[in-house]
N, C-alpha and C positions, 0 to 999 in steps of 0.2 A: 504494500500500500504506500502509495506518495505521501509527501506532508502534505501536497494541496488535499488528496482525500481524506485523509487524515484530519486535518483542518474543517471541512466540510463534514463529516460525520460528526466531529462534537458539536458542531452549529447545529445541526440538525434533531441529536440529543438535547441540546438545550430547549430548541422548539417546542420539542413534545413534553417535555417539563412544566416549561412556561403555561403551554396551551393543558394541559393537567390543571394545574394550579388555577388560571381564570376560570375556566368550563366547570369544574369541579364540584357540586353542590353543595351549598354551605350550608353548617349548623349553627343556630344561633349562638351567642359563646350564653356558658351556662347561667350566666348573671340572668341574661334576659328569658331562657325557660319556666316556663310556668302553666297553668290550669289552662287550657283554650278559651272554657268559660271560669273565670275566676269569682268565686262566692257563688254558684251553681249548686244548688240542695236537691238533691233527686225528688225530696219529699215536699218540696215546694211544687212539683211539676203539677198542675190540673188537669192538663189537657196536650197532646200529642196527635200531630198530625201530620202526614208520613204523604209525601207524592214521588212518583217513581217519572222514568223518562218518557213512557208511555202517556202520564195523563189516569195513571190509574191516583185513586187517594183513598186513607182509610183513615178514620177520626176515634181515636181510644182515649176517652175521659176517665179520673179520675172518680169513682164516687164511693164513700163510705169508705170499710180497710181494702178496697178492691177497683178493678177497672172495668169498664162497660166499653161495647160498640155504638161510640156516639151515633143518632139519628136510628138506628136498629130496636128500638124497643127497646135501649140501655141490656143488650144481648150481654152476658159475664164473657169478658173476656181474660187470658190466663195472667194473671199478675208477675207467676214464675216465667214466662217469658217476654215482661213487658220491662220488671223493674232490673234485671241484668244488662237490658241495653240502654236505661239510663245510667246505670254507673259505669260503664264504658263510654259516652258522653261525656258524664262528670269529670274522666278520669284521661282525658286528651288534652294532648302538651305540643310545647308550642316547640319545642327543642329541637326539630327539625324541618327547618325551615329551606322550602323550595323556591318561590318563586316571590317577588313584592309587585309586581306590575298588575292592574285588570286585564291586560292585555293579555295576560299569559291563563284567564280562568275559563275561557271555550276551549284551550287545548286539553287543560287536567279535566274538564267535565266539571266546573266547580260554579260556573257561572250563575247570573240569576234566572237567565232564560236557557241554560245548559247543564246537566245537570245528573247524574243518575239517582239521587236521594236527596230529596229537600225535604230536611225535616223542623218542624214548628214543636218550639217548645212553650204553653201558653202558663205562667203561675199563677197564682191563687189571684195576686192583684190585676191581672190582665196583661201585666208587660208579659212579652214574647220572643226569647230565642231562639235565631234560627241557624241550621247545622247543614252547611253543603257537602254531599258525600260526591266523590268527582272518580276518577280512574284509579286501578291499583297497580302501580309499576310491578311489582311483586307479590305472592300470597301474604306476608305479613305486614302490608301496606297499603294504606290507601290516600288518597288526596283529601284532604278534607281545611274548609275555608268557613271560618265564621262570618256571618252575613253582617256587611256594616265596614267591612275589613278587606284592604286587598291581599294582604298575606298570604299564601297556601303554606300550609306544612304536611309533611308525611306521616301520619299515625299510623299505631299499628293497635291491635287489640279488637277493631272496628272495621266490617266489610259490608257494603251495599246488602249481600244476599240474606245477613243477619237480619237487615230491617225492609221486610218487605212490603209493598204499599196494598197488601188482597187482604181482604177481613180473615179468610183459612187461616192465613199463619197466625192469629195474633188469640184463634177460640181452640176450642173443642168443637173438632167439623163432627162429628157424630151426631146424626140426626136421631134417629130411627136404630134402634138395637132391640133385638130379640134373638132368644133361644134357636135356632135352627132345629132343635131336634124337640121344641115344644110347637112347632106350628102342627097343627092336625088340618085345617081346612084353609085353601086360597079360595076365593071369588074374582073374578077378574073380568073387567068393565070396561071396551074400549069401543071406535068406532066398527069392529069389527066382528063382534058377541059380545055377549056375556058365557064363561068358561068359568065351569067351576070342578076345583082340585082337591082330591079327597086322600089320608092319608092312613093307610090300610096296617093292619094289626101286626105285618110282619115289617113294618117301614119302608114300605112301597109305595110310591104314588099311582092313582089313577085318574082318570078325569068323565065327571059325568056324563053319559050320552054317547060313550062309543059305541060304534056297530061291533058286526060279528067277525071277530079276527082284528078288530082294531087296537091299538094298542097308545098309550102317550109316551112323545116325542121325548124323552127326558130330555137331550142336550138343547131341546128350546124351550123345558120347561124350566130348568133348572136353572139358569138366569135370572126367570122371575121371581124364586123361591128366597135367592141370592140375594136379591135384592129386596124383599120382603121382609130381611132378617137384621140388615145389614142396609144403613144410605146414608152419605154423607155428604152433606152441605157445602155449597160453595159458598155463602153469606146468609145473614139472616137478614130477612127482610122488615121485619115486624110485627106489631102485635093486630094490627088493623087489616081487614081485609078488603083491598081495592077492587072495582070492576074491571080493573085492567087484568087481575091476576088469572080472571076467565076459566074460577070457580064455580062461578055455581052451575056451568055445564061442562064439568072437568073432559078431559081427554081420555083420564084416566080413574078407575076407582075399583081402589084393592080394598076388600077386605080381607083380615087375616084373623084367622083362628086360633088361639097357643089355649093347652093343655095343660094345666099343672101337672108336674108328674108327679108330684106329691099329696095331693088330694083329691084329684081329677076334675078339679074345677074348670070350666071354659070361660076367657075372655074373648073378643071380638074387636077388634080398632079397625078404622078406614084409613087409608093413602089417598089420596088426588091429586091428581097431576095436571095442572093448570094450561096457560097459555107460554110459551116462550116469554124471557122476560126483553124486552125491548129489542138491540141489535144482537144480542148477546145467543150463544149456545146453549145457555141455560132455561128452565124449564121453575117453573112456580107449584110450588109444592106444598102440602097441608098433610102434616099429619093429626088424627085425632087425638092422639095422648101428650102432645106437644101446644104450647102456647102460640109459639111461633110460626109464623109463615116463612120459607124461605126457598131459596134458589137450590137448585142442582143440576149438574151439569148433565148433558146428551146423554152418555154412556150410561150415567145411572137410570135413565127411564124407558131410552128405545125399546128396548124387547117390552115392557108393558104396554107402548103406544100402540107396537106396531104390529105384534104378535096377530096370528091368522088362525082357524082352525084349522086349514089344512100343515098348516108350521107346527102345530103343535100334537098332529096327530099320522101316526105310523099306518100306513096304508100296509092290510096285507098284499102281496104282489100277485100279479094276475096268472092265474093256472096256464101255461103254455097250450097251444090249440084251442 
């Protein structure tokens, strides 16, 4: 190697040093780390209100030792996963600092009209904090920008998919539970009959009205059964029942039979299955032993909607000749 290249390789070494040292992402020096939101009491929060990139939003109040689905009939919503992601809030520090410009908050996703998590924090006296959840460079980071503030810093402890903006994540989607092996009798009411399912002393199903040699379809009965025992909610709707929800000439109407097996008692509850709810895939739903009205999604009600008798019933096959 010449002195001139020789010369020129340490030049070039320094370059990349240099250019290390400017580009480099800076951390605050420690003096200035501290609380994201400073005097931030989780216990002060009343009200949490959660918007996603989409336009979806879900409103979780405060009420009594517990939380509700604001606007939902004050639905219970789970506290154990409500008040873990305020102390992860609480608990965001400023000691990693990425960016100071506005300019730089539509690339991290932090903006006010850009965004993956904008969240509202409302307390007791009505002031309100709010929390931008932006891009995560890596699994144990993510962007996040308190509103009011150009600063971005890198947190970690806190990701988008923890706080999601759908009523499901934040209840108990369990609608409708029962026994599978106490139901004795389905009824089932659609535009297409009425089919009623009876359930026979050895644990076999049959269905009233079969001809001779006919037999039921289990793998299209057993869906409905499934779902008679078993349904879970996309949202609760409320306590009121609207004419839009296009009950009181349901689509759908189960009734279901359960058995005590302990003292052979029989109860009876109804299911209906409403109108679709607005643009949405879901489907408006009533059960009788429930307060509530609420959504559910396509998959839980197709086979009740749509079920046929010839779908549901085994043809003997035709004698050859």
């Amino acid at each position: 190697m010449t002195r001139l290249q020789r010369i020129l390789a340490i030049v070039l070494v320094v370059q990349i040093v240099l250019a290390a040292v400017v580009f480099w992402p800076r951390n605050t020096a420690s003096a200035d780390s501290g609380p994201l939101f400073a005097g931030l009491e989780t216990a002060d929060i009343a009200k949490l209100t959660i918007t996603d990139n989409q336009g979806q939003q879900v409103q979780l109040q405060r009420q009594g030792g517990g939380w509700v689905l604001a606007g939902s009939g004050d639905y219970p919503a789970d506290s154990g996963k409500i008040e873990p992601v305020l102390a992860k809030i609480a608990a965001l520090q400023t000691g990693r600092l990425i960016a100071r410009s506005e300019s730089s908050h539509k690339r991290l996703q932090v903006a006010a009209d850009d965004f993956l998590r904008r969240i509202e924090m409302e307390r007791g006296d009505g002031s309100v904090e709010t929390l931008f959840l932006g891009t995560a460079p890596n699994p144990q980071a993510t962007n996040v920008r308190r509103d009011g503030e150009n600063e971005t810093y890198l947190a970690g402890g806190l990701s988008s998919w923890e706080v999601a903006a759908s009523a499901q994540n934040w209840i108990d989607a369990a609608y409708l539970t029962l026994s599978r092996n106490e139901i004795t009798r389905l009824v089932l009411e659609n535009g297409n009959g009425s089919f009623q399912f009876d359930k026979q002393d050895d644990g076999t199903w049959t269905m009233v009205g079969l001809g001779e040699g006919e037999a039921l379809n289990m793998d299209n009965f057993n869906p409905i059964l499934t779902q008679a025992s078993n349904m879970r909610m996309a949202a609760p709707l409320g306590l009121e029942e609207k004419p839009e929800y296009g009950l009181d000439d349901p689509q759908v109407k189960l009734s279901i039979t359960t058995t005590n097996s302990e003292d052979g008692s029989s109860e009876t509850s109804v299911l209906r299955v409403g109108a679709k709810l607005g643009d949405s895939a879901n489907y408006v739903v009533k059960w009788s032993e429930s307060s509530y009205y609420v959504s559910a999604a396509d998959f839980s009600v197709k086979n009740m909607i749509t079920r046929t008798r010839e779908e549901l019933v085994q043809i003997p096959p035709t004698p050859e000749g």
